[in-house]
Jmol script that loads the backbone (N, CA, C; Angstrom):
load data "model"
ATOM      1  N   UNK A   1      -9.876 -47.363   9.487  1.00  0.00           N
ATOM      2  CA  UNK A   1      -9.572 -46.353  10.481  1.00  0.00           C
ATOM      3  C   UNK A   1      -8.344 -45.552  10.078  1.00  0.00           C
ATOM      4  N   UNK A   2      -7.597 -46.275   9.065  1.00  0.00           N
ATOM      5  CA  UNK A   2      -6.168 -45.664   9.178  1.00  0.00           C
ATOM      6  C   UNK A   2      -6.377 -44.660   7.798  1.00  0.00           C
ATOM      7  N   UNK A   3      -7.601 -45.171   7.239  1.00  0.00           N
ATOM      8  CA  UNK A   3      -7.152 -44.096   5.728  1.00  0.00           C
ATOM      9  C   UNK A   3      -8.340 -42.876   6.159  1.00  0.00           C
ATOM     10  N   UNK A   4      -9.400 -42.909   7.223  1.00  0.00           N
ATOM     11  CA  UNK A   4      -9.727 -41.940   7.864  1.00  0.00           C
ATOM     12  C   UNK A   4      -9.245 -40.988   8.766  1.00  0.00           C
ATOM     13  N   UNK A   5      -7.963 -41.499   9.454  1.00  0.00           N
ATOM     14  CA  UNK A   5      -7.154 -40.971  10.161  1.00  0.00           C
ATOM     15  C   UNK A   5      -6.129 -40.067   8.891  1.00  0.00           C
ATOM     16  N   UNK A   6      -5.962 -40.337   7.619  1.00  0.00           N
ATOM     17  CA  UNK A   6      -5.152 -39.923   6.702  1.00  0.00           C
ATOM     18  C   UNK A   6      -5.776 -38.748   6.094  1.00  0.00           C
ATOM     19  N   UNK A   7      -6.767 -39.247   5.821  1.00  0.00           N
ATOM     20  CA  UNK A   7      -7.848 -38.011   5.380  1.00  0.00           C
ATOM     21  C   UNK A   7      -8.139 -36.822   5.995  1.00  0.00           C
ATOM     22  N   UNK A   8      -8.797 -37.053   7.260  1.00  0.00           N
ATOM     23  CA  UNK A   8      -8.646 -35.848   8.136  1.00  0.00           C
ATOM     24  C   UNK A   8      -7.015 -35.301   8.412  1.00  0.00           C
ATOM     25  N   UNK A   9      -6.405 -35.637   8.516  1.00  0.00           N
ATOM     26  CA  UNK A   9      -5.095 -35.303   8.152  1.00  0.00           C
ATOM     27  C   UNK A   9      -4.315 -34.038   7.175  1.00  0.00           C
ATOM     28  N   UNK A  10      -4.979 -35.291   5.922  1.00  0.00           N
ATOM     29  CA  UNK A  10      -4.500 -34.107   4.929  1.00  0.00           C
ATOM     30  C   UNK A  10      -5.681 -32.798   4.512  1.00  0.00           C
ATOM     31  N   UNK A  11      -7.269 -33.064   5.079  1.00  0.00           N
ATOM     32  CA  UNK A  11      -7.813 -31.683   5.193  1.00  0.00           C
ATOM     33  C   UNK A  11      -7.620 -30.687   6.169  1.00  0.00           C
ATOM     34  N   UNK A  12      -6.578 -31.288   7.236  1.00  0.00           N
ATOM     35  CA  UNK A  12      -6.247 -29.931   8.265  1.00  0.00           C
ATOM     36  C   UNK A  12      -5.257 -29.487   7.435  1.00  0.00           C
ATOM     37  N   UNK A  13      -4.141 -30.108   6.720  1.00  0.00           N
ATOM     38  CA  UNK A  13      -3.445 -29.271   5.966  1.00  0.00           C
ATOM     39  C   UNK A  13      -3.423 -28.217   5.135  1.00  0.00           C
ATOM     40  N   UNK A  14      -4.982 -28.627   4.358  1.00  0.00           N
ATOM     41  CA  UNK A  14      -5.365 -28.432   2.849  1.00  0.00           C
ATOM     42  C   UNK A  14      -6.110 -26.845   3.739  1.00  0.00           C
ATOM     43  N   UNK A  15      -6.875 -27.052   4.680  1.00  0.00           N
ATOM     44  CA  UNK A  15      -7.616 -25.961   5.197  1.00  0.00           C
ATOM     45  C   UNK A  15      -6.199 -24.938   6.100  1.00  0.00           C
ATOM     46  N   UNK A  16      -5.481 -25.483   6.349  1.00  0.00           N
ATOM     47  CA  UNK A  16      -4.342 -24.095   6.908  1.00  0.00           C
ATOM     48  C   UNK A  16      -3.903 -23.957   5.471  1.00  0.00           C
ATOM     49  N   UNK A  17      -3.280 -24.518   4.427  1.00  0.00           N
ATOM     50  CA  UNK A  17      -2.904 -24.043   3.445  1.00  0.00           C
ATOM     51  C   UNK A  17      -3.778 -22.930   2.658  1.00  0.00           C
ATOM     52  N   UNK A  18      -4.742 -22.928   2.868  1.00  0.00           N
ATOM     53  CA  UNK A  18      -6.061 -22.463   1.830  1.00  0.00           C
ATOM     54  C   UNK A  18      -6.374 -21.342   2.930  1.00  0.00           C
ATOM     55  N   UNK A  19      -6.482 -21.070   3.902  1.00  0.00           N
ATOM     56  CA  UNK A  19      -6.437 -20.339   5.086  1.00  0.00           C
ATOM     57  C   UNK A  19      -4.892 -19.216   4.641  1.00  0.00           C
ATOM     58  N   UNK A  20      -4.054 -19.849   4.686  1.00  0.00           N
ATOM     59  CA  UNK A  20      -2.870 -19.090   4.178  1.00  0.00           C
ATOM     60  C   UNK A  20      -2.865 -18.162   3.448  1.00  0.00           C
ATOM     61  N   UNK A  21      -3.098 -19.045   2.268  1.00  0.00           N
ATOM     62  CA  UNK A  21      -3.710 -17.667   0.805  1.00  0.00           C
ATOM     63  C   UNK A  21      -4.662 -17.363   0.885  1.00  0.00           C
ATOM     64  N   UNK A  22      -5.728 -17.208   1.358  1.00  0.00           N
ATOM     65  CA  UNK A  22      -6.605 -16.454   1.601  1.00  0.00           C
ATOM     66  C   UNK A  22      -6.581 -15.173   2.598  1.00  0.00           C
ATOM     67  N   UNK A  23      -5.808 -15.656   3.205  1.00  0.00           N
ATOM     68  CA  UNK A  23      -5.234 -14.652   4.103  1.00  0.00           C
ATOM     69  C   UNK A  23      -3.824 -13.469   3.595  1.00  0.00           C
ATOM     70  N   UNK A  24      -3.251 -13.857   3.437  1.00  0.00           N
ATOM     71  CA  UNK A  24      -2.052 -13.533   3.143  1.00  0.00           C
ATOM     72  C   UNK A  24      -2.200 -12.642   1.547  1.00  0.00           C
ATOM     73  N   UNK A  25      -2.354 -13.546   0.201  1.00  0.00           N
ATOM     74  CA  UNK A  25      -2.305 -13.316  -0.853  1.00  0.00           C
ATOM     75  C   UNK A  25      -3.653 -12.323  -0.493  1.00  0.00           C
ATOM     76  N   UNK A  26      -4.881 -12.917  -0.266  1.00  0.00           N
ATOM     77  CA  UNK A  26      -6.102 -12.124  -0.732  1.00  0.00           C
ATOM     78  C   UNK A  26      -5.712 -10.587  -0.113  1.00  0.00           C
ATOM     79  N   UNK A  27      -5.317 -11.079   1.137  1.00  0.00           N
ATOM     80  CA  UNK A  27      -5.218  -9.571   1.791  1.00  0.00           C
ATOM     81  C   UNK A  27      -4.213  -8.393   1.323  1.00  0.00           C
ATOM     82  N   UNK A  28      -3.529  -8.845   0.707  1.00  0.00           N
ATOM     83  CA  UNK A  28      -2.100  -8.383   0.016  1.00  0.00           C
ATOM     84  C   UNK A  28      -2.655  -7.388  -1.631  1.00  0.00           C
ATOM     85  N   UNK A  29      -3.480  -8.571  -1.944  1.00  0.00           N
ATOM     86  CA  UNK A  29      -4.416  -8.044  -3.087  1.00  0.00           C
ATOM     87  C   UNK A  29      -5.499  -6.672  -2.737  1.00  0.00           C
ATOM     88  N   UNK A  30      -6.172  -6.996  -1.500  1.00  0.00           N
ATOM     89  CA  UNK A  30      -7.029  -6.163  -1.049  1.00  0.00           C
ATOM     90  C   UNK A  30      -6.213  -4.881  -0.788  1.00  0.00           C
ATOM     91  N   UNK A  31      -5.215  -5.139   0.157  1.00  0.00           N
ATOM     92  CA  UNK A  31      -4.621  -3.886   0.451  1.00  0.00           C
ATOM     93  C   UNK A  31      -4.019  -3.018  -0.706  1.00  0.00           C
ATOM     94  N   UNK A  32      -3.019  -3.571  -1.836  1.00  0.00           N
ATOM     95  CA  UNK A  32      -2.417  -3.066  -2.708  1.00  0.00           C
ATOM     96  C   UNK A  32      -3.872  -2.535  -4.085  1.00  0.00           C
ATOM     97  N   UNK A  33      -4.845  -3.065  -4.017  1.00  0.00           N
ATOM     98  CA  UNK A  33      -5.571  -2.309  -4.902  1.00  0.00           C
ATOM     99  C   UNK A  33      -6.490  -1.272  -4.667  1.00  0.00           C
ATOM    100  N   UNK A  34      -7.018  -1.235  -3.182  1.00  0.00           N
ATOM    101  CA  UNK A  34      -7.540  -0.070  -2.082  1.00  0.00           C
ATOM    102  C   UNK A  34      -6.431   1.035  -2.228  1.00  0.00           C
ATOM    103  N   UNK A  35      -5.371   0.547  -2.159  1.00  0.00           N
ATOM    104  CA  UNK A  35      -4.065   1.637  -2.242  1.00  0.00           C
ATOM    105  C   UNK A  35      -4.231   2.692  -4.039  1.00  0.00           C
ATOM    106  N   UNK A  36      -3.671   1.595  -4.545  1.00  0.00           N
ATOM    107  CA  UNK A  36      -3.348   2.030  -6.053  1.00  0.00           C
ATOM    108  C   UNK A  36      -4.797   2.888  -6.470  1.00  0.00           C
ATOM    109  N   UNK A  37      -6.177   2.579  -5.662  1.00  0.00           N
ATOM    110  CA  UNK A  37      -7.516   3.323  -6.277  1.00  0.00           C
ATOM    111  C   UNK A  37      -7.038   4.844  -5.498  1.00  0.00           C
ATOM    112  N   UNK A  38      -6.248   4.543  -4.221  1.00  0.00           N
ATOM    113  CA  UNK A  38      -6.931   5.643  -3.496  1.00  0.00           C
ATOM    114  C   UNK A  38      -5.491   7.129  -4.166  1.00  0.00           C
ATOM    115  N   UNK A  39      -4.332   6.192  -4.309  1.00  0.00           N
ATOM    116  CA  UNK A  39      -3.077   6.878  -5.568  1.00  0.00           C
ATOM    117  C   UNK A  39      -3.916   7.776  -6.414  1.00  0.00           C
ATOM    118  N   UNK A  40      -4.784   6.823  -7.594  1.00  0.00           N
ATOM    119  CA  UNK A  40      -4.785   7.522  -9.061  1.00  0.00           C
ATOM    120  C   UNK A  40      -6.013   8.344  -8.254  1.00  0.00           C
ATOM    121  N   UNK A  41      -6.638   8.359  -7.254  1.00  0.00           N
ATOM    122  CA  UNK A  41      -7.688   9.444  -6.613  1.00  0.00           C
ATOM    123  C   UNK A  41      -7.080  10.913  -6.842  1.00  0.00           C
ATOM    124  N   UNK A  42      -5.791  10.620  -5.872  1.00  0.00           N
ATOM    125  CA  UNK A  42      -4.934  12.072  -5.459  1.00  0.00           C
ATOM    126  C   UNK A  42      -4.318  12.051  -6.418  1.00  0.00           C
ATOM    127  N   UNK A  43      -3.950  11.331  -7.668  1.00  0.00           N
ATOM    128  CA  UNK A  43      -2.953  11.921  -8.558  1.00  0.00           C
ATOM    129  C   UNK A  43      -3.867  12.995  -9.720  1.00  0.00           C
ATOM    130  N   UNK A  44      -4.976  12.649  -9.452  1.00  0.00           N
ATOM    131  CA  UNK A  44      -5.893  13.951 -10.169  1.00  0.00           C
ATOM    132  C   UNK A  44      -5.588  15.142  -9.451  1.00  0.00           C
ATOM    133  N   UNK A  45      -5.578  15.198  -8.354  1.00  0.00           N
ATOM    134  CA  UNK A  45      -5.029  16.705  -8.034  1.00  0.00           C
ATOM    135  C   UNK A  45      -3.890  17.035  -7.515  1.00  0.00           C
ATOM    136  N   UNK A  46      -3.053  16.257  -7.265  1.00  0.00           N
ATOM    137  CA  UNK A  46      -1.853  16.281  -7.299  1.00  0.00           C
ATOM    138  C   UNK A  46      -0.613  16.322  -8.643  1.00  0.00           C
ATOM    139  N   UNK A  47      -1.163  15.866  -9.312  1.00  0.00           N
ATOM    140  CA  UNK A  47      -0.245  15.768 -10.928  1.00  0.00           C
ATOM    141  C   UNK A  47       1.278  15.224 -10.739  1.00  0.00           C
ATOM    142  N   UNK A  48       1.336  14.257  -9.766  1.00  0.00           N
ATOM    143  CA  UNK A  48       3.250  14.102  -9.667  1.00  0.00           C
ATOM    144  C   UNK A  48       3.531  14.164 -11.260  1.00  0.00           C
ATOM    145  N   UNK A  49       3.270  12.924 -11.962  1.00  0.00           N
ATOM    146  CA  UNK A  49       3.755  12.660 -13.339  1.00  0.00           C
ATOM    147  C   UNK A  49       4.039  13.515 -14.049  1.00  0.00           C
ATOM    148  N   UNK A  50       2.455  15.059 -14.403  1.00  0.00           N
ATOM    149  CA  UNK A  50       2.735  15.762 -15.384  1.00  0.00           C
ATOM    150  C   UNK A  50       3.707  16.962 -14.735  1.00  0.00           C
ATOM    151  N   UNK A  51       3.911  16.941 -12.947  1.00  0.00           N
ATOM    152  CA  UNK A  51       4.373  17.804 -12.491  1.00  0.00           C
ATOM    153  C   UNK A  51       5.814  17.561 -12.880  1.00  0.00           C
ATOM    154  N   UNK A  52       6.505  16.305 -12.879  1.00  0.00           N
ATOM    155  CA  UNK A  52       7.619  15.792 -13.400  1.00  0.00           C
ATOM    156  C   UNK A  52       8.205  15.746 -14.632  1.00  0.00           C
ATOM    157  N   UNK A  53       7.115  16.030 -15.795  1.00  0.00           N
ATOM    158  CA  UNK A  53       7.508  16.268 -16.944  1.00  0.00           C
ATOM    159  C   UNK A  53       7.789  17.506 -17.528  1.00  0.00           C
ATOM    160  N   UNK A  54       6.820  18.491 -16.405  1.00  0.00           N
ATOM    161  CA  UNK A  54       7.262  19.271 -16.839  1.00  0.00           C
ATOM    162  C   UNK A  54       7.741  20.502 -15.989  1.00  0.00           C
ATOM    163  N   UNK A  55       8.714  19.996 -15.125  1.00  0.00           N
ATOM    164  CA  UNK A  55       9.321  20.407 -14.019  1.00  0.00           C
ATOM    165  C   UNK A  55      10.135  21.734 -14.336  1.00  0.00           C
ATOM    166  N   UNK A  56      11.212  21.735 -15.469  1.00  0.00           N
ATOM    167  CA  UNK A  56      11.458  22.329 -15.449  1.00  0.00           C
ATOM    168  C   UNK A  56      11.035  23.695 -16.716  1.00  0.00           C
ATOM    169  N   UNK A  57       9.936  23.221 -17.205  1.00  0.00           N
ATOM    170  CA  UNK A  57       8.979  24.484 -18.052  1.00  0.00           C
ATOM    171  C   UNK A  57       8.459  25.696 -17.386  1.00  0.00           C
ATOM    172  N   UNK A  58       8.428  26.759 -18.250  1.00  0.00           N
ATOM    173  CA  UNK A  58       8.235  27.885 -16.986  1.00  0.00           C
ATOM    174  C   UNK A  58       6.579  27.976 -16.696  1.00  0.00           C
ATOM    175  N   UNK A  59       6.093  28.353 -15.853  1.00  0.00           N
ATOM    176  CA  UNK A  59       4.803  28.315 -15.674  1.00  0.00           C
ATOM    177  C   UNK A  59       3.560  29.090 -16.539  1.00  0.00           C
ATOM    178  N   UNK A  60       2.819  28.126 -16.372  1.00  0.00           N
ATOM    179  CA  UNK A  60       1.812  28.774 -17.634  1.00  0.00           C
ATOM    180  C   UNK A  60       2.499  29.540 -18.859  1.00  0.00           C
ATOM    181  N   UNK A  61       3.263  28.784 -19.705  1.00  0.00           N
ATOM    182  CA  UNK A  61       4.219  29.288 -20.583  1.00  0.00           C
ATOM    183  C   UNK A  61       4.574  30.857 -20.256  1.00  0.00           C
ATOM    184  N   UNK A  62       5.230  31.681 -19.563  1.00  0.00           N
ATOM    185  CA  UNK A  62       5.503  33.022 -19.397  1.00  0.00           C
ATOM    186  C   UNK A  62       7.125  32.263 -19.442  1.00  0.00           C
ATOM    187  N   UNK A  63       7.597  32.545 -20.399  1.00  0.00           N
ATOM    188  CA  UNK A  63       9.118  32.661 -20.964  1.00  0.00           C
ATOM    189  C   UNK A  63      10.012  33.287 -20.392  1.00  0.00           C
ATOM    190  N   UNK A  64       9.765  33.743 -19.548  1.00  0.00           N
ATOM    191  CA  UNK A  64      10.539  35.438 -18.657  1.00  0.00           C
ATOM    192  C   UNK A  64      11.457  34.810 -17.458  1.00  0.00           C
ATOM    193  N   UNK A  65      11.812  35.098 -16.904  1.00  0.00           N
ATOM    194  CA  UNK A  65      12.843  34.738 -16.389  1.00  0.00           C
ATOM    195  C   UNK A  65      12.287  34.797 -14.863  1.00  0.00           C
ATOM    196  N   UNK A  66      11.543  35.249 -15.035  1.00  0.00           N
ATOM    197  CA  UNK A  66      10.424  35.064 -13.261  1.00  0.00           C
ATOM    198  C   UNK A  66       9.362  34.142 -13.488  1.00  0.00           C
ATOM    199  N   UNK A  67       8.552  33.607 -15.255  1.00  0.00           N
ATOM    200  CA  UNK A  67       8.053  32.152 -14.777  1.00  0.00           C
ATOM    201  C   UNK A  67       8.740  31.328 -14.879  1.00  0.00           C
ATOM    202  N   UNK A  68      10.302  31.357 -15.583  1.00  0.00           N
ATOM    203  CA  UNK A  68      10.864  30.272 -15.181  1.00  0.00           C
ATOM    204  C   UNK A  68      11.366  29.958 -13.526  1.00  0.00           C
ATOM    205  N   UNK A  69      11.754  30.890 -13.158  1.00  0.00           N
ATOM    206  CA  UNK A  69      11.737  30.850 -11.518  1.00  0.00           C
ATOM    207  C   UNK A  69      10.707  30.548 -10.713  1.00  0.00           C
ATOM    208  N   UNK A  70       9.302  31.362 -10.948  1.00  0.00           N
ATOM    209  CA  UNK A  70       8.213  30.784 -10.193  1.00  0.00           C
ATOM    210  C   UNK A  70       7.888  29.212 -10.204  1.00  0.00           C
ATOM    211  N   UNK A  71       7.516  28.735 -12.089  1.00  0.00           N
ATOM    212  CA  UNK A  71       7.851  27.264 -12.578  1.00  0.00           C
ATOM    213  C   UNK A  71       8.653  26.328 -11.602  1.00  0.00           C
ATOM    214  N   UNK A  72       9.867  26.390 -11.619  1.00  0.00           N
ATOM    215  CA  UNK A  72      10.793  25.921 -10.404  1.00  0.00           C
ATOM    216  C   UNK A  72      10.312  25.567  -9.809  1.00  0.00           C
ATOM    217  N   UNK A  73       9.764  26.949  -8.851  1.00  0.00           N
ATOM    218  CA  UNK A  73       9.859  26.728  -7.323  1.00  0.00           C
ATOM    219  C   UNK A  73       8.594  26.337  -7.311  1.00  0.00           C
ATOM    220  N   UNK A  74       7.780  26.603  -7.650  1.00  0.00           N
ATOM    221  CA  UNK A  74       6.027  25.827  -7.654  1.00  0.00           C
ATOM    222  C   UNK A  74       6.058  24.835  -7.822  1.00  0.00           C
ATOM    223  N   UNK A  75       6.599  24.096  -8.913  1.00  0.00           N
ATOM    224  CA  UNK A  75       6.238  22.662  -9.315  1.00  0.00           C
ATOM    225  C   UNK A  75       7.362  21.411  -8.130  1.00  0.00           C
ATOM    226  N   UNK A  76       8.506  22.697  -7.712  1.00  0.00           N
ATOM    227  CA  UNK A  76       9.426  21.411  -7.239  1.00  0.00           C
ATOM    228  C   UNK A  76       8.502  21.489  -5.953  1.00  0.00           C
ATOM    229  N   UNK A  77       7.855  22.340  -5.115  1.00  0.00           N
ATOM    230  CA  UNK A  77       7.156  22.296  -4.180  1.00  0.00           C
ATOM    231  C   UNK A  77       5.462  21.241  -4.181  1.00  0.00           C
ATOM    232  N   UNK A  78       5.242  21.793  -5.161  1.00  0.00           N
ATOM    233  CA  UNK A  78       3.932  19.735  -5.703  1.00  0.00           C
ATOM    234  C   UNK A  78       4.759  18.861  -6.030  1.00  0.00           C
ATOM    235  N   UNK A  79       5.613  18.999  -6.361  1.00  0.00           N
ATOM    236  CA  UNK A  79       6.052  17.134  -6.613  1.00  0.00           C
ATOM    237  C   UNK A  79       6.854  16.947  -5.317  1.00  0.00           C
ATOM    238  N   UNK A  80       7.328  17.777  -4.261  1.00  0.00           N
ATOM    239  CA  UNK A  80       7.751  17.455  -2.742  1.00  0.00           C
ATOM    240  C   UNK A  80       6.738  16.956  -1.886  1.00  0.00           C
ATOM    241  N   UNK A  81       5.517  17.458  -2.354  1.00  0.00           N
ATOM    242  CA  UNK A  81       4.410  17.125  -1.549  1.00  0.00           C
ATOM    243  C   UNK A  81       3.726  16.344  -1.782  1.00  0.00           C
ATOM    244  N   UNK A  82       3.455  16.174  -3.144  1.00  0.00           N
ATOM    245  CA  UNK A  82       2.788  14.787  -3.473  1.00  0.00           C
ATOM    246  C   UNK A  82       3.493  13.293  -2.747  1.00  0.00           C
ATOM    247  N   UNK A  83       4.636  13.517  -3.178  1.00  0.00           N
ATOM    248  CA  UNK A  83       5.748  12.434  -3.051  1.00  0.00           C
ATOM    249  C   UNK A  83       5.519  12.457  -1.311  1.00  0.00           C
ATOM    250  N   UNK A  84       5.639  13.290  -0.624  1.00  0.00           N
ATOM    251  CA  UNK A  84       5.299  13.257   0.889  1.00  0.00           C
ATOM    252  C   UNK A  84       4.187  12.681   1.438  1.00  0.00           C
ATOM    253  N   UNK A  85       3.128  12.744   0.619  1.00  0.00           N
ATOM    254  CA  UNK A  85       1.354  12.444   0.993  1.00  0.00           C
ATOM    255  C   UNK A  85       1.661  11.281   0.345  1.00  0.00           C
ATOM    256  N   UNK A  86       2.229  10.879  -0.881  1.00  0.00           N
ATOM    257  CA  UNK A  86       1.960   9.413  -1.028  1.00  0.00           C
ATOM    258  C   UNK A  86       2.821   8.204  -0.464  1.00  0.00           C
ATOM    259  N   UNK A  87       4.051   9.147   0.225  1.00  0.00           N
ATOM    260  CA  UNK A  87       4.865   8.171   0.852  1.00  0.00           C
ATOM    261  C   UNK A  87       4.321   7.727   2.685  1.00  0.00           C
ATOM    262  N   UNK A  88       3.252   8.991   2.753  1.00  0.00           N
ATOM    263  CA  UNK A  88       2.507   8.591   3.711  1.00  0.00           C
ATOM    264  C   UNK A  88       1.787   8.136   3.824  1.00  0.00           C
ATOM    265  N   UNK A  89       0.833   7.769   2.547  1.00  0.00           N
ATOM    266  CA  UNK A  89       0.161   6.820   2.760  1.00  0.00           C
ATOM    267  C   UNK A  89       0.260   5.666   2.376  1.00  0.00           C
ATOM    268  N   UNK A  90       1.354   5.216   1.309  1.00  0.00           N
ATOM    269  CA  UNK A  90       2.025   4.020   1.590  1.00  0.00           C
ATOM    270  C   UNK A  90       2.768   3.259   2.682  1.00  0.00           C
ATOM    271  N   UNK A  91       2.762   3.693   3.617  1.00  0.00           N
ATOM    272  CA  UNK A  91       3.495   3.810   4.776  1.00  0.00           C
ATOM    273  C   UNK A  91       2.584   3.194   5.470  1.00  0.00           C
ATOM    274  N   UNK A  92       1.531   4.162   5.516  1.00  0.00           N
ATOM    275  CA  UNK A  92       0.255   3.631   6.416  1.00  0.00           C
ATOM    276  C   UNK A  92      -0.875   2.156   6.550  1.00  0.00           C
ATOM    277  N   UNK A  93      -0.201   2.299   4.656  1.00  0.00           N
ATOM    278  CA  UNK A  93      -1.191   1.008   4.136  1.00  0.00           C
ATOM    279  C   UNK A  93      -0.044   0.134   4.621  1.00  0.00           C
ATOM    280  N   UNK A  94       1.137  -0.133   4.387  1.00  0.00           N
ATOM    281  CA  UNK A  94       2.299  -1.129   4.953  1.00  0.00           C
ATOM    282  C   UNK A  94       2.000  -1.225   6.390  1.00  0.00           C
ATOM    283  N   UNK A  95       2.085  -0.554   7.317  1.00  0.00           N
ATOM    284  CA  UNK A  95       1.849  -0.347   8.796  1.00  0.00           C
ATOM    285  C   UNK A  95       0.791  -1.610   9.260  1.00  0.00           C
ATOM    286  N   UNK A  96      -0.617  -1.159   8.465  1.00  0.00           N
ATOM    287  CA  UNK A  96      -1.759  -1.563   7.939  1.00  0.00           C
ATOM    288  C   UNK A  96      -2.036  -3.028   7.664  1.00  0.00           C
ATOM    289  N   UNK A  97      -1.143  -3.633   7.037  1.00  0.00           N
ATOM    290  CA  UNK A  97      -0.917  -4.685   6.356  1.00  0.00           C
ATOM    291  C   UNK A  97      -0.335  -6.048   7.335  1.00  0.00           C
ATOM    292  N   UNK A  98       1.042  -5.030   7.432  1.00  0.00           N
ATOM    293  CA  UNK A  98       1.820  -5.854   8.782  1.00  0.00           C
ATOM    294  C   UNK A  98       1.077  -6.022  10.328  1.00  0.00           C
ATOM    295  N   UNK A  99       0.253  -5.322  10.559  1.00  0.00           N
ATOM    296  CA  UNK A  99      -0.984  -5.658  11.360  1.00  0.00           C
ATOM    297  C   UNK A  99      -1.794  -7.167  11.168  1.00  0.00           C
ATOM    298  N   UNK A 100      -2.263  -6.503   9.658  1.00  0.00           N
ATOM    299  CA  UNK A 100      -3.413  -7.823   9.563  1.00  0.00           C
ATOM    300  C   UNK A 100      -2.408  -9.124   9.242  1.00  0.00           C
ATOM    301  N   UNK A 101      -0.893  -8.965   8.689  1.00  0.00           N
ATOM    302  CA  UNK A 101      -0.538 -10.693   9.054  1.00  0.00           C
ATOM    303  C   UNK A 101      -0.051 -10.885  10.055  1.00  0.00           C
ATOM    304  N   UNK A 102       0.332 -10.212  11.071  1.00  0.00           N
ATOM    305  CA  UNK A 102       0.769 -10.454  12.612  1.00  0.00           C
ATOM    306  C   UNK A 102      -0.145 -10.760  13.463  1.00  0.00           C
ATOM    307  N   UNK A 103      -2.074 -10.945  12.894  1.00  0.00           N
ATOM    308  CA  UNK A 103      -3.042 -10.790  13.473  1.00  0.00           C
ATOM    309  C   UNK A 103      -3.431 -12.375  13.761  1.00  0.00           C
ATOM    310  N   UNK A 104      -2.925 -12.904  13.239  1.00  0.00           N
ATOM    311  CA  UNK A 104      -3.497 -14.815  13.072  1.00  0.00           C
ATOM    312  C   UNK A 104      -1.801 -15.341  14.540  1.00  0.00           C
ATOM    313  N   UNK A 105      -0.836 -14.791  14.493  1.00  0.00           N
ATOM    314  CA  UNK A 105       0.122 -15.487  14.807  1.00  0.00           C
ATOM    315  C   UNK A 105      -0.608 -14.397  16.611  1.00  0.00           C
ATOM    316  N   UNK A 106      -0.898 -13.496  16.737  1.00  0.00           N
ATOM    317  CA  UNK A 106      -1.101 -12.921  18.194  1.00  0.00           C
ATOM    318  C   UNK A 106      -2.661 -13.858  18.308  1.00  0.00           C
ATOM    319  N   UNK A 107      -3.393 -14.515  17.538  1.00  0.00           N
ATOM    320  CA  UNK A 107      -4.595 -15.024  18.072  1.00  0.00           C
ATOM    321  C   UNK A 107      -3.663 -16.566  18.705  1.00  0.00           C
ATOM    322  N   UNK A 108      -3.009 -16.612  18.242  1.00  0.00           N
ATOM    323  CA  UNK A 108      -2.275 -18.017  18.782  1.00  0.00           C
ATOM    324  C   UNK A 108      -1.771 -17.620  19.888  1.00  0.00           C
ATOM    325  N   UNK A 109      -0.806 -16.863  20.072  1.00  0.00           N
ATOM    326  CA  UNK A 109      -0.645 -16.459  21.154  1.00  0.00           C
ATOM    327  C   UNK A 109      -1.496 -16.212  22.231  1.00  0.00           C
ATOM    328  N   UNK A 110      -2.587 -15.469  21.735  1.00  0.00           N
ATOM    329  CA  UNK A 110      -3.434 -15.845  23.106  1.00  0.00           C
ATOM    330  C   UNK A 110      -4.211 -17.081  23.823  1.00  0.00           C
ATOM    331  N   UNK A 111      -4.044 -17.856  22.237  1.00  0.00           N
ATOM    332  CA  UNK A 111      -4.705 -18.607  22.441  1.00  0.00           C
ATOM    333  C   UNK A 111      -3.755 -19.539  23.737  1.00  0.00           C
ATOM    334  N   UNK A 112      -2.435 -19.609  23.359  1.00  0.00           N
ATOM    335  CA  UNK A 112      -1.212 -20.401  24.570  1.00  0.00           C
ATOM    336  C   UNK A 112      -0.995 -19.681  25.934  1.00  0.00           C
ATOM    337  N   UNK A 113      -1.231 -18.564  25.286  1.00  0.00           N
ATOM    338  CA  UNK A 113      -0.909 -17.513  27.174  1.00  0.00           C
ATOM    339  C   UNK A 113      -1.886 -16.416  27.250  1.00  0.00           C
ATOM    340  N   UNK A 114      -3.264 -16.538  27.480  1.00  0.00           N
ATOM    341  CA  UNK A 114      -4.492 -15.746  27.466  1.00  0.00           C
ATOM    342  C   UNK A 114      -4.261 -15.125  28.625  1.00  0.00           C
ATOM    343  N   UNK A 115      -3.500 -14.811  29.827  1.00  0.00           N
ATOM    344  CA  UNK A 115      -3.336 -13.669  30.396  1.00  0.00           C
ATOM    345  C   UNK A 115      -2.037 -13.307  30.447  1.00  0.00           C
ATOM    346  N   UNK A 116      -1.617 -13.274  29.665  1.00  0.00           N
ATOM    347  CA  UNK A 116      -0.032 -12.974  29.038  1.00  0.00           C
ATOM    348  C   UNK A 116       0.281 -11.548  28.526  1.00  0.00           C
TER     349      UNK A 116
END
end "model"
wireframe off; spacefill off
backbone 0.3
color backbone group
């Protein structure tokens, strides 16, 4: 009785532990690679990187002193915006995230104070 009582024991452990990472890690995984697909999506039309390299080149090579000004102000205006859209949607996916692990600790909660 006592090494059945031990057993079931250590599989409630083994199943919240395994429950844990599955939860936690998998979801962490899920979220951060849904993210990073949906990034290199918009970085095709967004260009932060090549917009950053070549930030301060004048536009469509015109050497003149108005594509280097246009250059400027065009490119610092996509890489303001990119950086804006992707800090929003990192934001969202975090928001997102902190949901789904706050989601197991509010089922407990209801489970202790169901009209609470």
């Amino acid at each position: 009785m006592n090494i059945a009582g031990i057993y079931l024991l250590n599989q409630l452990f083994y199943r919240i532990y395994s429950f844990l990472i599955h939860w936690y890690w998998g979801g962490f995984q899920f979220f951060s690679g849904k993210t990073l697909r949906i990034l290199e999506r918009l970085d095709r039309s967004l260009a932060l990187k090549v917009s950053l390299r070549y930030w301060l080149k004048p536009l469509y090579q015109d050497y003149s002193f108005l594509g280097h000004v246009l250059g400027f102000i065009f490119r610092t205006g996509r890489i303001l915006a990119a950086i804006l859209i992707y800090s929003v949607i990192c934001l969202a996916v975090f928001i997102l995230y902190a949901f789904w692990a706050m989601f197991p600790f509010y089922i407990i909660y209801k489970g202790f104070y169901p009209y609470a």
